[in-house]
MMTF fields as JSON, N, C-alpha, C and O atoms, coordinates in Angstrom:
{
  "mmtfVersion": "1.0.0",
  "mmtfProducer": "UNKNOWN",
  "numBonds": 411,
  "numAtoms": 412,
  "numGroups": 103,
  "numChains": 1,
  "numModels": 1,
  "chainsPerModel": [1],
  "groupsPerChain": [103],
  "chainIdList": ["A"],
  "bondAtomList": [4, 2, 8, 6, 12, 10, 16, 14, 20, 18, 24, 22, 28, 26, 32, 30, 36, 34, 40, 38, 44, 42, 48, 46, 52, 50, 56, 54, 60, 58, 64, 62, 68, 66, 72, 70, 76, 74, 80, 78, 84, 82, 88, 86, 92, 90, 96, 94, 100, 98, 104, 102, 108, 106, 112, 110, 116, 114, 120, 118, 124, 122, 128, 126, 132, 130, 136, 134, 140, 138, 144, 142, 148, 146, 152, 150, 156, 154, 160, 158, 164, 162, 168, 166, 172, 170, 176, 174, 180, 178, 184, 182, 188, 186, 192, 190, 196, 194, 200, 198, 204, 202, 208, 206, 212, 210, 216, 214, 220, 218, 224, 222, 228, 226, 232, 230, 236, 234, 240, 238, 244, 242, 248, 246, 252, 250, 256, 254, 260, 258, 264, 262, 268, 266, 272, 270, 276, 274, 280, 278, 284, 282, 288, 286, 292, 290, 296, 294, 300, 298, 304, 302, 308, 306, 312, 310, 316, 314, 320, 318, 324, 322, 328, 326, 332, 330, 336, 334, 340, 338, 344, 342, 348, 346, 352, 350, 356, 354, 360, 358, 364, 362, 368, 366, 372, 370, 376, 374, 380, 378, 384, 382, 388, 386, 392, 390, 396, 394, 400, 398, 404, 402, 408, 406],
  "bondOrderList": [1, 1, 1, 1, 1, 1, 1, 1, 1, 1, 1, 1, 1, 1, 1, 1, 1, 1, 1, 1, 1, 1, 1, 1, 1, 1, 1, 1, 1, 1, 1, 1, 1, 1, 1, 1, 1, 1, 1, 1, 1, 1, 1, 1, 1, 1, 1, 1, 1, 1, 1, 1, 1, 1, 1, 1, 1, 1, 1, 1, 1, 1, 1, 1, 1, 1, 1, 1, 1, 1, 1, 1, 1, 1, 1, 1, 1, 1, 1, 1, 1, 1, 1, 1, 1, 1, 1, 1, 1, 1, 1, 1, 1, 1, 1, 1, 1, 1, 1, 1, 1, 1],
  "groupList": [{"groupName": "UNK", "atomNameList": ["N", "CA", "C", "O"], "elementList": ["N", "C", "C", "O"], "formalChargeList": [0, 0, 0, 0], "bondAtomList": [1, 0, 2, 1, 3, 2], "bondOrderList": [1, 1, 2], "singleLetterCode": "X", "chemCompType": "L-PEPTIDE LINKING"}],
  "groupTypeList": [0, 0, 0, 0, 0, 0, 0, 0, 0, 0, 0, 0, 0, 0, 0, 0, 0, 0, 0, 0, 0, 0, 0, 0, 0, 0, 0, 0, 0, 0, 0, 0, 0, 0, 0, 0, 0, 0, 0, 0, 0, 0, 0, 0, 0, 0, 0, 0, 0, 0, 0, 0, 0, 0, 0, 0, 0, 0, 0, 0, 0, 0, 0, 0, 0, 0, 0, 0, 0, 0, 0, 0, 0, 0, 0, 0, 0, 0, 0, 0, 0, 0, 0, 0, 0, 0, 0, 0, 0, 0, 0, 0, 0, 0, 0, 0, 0, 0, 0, 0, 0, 0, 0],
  "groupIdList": [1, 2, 3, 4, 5, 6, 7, 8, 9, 10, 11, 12, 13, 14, 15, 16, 17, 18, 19, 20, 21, 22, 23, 24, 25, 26, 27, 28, 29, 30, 31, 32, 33, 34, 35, 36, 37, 38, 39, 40, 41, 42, 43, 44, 45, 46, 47, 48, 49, 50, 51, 52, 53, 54, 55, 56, 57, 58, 59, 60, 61, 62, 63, 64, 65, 66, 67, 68, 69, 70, 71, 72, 73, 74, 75, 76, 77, 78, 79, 80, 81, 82, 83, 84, 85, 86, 87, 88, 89, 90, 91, 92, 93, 94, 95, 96, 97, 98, 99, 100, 101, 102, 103],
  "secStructList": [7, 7, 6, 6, 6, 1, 1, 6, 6, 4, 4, 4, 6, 7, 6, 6, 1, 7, 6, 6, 1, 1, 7, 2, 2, 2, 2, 2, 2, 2, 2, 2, 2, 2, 2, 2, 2, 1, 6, 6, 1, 1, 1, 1, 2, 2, 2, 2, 2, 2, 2, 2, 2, 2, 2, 2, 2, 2, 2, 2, 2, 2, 2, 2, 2, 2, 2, 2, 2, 2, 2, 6, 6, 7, 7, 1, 4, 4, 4, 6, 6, 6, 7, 7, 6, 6, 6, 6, 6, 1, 4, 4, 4, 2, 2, 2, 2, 2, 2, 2, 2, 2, 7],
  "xCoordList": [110.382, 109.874, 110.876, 110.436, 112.045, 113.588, 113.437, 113.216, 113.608, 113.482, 112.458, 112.701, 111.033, 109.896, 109.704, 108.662, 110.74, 110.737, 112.097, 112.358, 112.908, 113.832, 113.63, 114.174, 112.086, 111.991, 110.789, 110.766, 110.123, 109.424, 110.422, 109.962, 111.202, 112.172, 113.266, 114.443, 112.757, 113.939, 115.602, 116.646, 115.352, 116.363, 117.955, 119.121, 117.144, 118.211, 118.984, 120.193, 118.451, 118.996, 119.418, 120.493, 118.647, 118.628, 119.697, 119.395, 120.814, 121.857, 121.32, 121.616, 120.79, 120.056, 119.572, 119.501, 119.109, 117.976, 119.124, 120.139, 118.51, 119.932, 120.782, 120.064, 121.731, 122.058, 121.394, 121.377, 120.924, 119.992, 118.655, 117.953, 118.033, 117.204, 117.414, 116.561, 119.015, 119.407, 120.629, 121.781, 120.244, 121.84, 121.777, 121.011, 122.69, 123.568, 122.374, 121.938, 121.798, 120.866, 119.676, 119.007, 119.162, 117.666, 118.318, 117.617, 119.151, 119.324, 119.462, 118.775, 120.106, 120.412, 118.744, 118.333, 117.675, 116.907, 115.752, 115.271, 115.666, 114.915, 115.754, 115.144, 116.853, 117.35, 116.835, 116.449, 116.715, 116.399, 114.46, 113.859, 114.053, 112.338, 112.613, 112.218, 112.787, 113.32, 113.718, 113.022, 114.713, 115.0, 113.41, 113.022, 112.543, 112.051, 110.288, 109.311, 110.41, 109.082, 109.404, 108.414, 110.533, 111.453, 110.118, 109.804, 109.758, 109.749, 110.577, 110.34, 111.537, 112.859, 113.909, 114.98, 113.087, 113.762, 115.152, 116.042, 115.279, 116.647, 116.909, 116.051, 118.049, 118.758, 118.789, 117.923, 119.709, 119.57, 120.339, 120.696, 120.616, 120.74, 122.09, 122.094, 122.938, 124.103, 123.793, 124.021, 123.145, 122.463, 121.931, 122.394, 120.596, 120.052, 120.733, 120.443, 121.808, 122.496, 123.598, 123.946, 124.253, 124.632, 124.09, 124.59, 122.461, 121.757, 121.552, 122.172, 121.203, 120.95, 122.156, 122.162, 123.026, 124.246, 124.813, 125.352, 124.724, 124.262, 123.846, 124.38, 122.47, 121.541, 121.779, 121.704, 122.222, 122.352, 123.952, 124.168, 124.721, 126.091, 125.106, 125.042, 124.503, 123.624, 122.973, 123.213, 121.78, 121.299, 122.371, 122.166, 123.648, 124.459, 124.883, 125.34, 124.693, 125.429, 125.169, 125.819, 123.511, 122.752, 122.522, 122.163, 122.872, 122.552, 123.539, 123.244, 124.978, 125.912, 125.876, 126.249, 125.328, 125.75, 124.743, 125.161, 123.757, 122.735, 122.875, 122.525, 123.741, 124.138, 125.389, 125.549, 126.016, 127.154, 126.66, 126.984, 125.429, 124.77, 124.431, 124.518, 123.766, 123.586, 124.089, 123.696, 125.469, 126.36, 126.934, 127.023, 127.262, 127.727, 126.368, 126.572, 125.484, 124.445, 123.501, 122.78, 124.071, 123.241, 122.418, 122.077, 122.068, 120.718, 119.332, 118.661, 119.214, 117.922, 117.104, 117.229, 116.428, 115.454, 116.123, 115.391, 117.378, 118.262, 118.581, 118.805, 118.57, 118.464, 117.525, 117.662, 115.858, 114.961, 114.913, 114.621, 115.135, 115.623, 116.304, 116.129, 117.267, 118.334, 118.004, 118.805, 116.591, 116.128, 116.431, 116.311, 116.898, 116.978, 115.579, 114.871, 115.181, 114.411, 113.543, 112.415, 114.85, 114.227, 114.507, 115.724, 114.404, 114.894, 114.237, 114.444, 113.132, 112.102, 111.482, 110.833, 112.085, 111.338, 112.752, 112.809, 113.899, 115.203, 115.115, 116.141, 114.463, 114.689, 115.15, 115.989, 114.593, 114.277, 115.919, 116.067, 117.114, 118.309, 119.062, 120.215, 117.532, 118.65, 118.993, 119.843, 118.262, 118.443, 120.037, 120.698, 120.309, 121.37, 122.69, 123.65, 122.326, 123.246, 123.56, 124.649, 122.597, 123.213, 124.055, 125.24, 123.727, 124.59, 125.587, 126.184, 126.079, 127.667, 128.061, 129.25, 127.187, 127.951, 128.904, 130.059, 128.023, 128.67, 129.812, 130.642, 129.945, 130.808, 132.606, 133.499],
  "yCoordList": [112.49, 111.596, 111.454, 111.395, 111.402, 111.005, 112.262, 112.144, 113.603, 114.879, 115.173, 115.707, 114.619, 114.819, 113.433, 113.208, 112.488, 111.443, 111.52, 110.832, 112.51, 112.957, 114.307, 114.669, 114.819, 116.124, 115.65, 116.105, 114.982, 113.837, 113.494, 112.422, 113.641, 112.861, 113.816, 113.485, 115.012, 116.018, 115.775, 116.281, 114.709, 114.495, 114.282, 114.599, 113.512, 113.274, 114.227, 114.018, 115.65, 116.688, 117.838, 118.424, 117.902, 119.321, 119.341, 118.859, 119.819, 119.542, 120.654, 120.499, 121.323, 122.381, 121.858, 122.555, 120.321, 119.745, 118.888, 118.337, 119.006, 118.46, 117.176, 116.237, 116.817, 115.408, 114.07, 112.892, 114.642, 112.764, 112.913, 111.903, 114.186, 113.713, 113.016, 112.442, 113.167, 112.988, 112.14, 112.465, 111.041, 110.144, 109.325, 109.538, 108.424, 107.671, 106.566, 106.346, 105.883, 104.935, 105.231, 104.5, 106.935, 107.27, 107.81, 107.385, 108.405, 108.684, 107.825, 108.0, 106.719, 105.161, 104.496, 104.044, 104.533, 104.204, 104.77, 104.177, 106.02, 106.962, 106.946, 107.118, 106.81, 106.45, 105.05, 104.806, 104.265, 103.242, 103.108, 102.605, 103.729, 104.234, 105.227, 104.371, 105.749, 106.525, 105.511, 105.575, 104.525, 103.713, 102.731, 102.581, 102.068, 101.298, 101.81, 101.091, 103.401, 104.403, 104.631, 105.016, 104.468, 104.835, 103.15, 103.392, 102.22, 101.0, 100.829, 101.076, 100.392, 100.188, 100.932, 100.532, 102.629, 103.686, 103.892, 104.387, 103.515, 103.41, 102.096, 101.565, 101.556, 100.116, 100.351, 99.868, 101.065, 101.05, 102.372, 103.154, 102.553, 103.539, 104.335, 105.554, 103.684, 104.666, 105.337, 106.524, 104.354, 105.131, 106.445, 107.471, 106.348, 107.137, 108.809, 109.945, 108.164, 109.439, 109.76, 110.911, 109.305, 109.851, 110.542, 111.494, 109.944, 110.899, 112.18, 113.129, 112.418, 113.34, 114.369, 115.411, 113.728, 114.822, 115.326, 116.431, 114.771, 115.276, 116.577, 117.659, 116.115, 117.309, 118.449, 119.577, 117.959, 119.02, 119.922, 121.101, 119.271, 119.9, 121.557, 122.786, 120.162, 121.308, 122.725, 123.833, 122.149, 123.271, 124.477, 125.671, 123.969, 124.835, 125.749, 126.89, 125.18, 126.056, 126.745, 127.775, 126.628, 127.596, 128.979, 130.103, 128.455, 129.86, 130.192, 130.867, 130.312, 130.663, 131.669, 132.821, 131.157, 131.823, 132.919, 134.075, 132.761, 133.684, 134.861, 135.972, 134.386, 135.511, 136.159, 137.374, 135.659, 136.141, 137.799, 138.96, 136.868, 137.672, 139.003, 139.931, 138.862, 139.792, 140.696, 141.853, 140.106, 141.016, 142.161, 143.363, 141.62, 142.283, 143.206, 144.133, 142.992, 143.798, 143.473, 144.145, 142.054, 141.782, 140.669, 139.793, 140.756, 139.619, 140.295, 141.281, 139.363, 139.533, 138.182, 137.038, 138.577, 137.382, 136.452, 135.465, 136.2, 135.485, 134.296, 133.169, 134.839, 133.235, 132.595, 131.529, 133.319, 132.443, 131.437, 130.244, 131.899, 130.856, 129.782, 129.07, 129.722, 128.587, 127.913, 127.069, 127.99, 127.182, 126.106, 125.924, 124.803, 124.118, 123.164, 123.714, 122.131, 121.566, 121.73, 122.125, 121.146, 120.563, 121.69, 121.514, 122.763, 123.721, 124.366, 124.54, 124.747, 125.143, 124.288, 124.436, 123.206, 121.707, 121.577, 120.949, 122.451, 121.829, 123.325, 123.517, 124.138, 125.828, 125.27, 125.917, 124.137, 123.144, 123.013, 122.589, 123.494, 123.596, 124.725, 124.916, 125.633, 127.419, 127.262, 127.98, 126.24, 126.2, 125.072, 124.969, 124.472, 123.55, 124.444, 124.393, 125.441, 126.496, 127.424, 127.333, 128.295, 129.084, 128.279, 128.598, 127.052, 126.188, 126.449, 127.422, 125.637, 125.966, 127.259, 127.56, 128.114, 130.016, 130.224, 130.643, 129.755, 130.946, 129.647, 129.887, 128.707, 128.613, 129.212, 128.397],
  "zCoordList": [84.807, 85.822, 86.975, 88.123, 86.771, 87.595, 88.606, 89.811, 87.844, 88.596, 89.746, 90.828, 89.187, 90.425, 91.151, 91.767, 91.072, 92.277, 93.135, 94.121, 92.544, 93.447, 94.765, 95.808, 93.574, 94.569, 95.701, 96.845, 95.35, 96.246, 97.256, 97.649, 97.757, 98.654, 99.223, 99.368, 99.521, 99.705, 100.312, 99.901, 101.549, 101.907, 101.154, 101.385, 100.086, 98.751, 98.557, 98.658, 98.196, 97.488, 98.695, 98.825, 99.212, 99.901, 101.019, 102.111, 100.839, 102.103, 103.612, 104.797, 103.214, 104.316, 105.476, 106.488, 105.452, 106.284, 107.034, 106.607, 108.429, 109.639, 109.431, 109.777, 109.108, 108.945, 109.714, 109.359, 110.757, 111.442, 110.632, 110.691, 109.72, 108.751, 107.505, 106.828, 107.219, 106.013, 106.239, 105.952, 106.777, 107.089, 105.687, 104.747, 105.788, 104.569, 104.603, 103.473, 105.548, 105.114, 104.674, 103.943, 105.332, 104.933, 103.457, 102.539, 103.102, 101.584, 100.923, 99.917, 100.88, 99.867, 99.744, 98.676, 101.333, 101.143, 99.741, 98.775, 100.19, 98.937, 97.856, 96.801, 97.75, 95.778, 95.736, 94.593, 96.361, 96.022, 95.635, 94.686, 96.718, 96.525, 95.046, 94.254, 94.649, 93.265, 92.243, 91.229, 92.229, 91.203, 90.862, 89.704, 92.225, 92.056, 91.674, 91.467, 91.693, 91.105, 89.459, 88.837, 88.722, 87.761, 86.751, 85.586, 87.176, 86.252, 85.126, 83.943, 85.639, 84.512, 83.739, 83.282, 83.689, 83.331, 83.813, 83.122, 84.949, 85.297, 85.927, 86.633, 85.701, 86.507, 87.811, 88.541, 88.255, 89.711, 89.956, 89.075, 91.81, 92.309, 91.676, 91.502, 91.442, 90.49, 89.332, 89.103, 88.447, 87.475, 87.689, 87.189, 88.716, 89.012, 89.287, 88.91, 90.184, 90.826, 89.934, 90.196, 89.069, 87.663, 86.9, 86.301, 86.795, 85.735, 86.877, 86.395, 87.624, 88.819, 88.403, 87.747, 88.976, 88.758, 87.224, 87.159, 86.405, 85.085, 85.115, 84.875, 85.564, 85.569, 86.154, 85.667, 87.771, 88.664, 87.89, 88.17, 87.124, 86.474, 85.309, 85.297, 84.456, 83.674, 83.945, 83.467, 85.174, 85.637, 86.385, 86.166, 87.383, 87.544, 86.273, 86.341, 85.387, 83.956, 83.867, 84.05, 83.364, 83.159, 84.118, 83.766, 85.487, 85.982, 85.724, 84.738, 85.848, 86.131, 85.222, 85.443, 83.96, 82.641, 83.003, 82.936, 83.294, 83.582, 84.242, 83.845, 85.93, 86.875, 85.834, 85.952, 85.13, 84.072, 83.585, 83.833, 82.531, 81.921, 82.006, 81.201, 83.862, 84.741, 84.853, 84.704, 85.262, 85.862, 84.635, 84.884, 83.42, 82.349, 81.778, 80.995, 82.07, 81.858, 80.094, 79.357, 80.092, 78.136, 78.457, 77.662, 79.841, 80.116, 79.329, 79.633, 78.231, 77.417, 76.98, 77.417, 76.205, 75.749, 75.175, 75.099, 74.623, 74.278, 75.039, 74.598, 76.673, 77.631, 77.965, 78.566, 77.515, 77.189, 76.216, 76.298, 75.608, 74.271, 73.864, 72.875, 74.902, 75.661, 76.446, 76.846, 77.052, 78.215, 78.129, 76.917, 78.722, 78.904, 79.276, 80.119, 78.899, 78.794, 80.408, 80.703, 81.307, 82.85, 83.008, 82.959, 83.167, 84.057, 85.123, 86.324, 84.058, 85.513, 86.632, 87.667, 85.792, 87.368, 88.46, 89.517, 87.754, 88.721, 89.397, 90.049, 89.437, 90.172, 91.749, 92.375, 92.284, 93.119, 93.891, 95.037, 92.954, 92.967, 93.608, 93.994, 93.545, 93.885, 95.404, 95.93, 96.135, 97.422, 97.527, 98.56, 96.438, 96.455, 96.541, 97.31, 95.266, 94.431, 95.705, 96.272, 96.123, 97.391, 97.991, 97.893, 98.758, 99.385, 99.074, 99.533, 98.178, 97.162, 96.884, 96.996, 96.518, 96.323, 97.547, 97.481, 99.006, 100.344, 100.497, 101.373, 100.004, 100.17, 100.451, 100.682]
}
């Protein structure tokens, strides 16, 4: 539920989009529209963005291990199998992840 009221709200996540779309008050505003779509599931906006980054730590894992995989050439059905629960709802991330690669 946390994941598709964060992706509901791109500004939150997506650093791609110009900063006067994504300033410090329109982002605090939508974690806060996110905590208060949550009904109780989460306390409030730290929570929220703790569990977020959690996630977003996780899903980095997984690819990493993945492009790993790749590269060594033993990417098989074996990392299907490891899926991670959220994963295919966080793909939502590869646009986060490039971000951070060209770094």
């Amino acid at each position: 539920m946390l994941i598709g009221e964060i992706q509901k709200r791109e500004p939150s996540w997506n650093f791609k989009i110009p900063v006067v779309e994504r300033g410090r008050n329109t982002v605090q505003k939508l974690w806060e529209e996110v905590v208060s779509t949550m009904n109780g599931h989460v306390k409030d906006v730290n929570e929220a963005k703790n569990i977020w980054k959690k996630m977003r730590y996780n899903y980095s894992r997984i690819v990493a291990r993945e492009n790993n995989a790749k590269k060594s050439g033993s990417a098989g059905s074996d990392m299907k199998k490891n899926k991670w629960p959220y994963y295919e709802i966080m793909l939502l991330l590869k646009i986060y992840s490039l971000t951070i690669e060209s770094k």
